[in-house]
N, C-alpha and C positions, 0 to 999 in steps of 0.2 A: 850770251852777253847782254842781249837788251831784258832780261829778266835778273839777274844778278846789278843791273846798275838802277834798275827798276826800286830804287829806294833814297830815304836822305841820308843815309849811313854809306860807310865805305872803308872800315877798319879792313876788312878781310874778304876775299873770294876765292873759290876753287872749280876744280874742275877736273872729272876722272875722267879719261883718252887715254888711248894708245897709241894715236897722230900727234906724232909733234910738230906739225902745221897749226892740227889746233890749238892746240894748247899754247904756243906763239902769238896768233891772233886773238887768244880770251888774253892772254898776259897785255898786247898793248892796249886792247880796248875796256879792259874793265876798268872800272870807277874807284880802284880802291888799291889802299894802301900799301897788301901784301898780296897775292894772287900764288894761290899753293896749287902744285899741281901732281893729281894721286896721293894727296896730301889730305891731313886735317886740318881745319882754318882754324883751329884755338893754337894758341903754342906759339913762341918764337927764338931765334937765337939773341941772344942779347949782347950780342958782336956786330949786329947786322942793323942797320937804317928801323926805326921802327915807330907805326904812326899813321891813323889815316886819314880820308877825303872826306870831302862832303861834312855833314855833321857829325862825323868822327873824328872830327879833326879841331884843332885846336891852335895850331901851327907848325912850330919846326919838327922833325922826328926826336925821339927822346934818345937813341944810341946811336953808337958809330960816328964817324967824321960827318955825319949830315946834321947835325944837329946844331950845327952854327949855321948852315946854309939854309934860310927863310923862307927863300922867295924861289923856292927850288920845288917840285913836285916828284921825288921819290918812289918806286916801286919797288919792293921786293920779289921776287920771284921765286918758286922751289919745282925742282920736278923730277920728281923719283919716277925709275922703272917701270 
């Protein structure tokens, strides 16, 4: 976690486990947008909240229902098998 937030960016993070404790724990503590897990960080569903922190960020998310809510801080989440 303190290596993945370890930047000024924050569009995207991941993380390969087969503990889903951890992958729990990287999901609430990372610094960023979308946090994929046994995932690849390019890519995303364009159904889904999408947008990130820190200097990847701009403001509101550009899809889904969140994208009226501003003042909100958004996480996506993925975690395959």
């Amino acid at each position: 976690v303190q290596l993945a937030n370890d930047t000024e960016f924050g569009l995207s993070s991941g993380i390969c486990t087969t503990s889903l404790k951890h992958a729990s724990h990287f999901r609430r503590h990372a610094q960023s947008g979308m946090v994929m897990v046994n995932l690849p960080t390019a890519g995303v569903d364009y159904h889904v909240p999408f947008g990130g922190r820190k200097g990847s960020s701009y403001g509101p998310r550009e899809q889904g229902s969140y994208a009226r809510e501003f003042y909100t801080s958004v996480k996506t989440s993925y975690i395959a098998p």
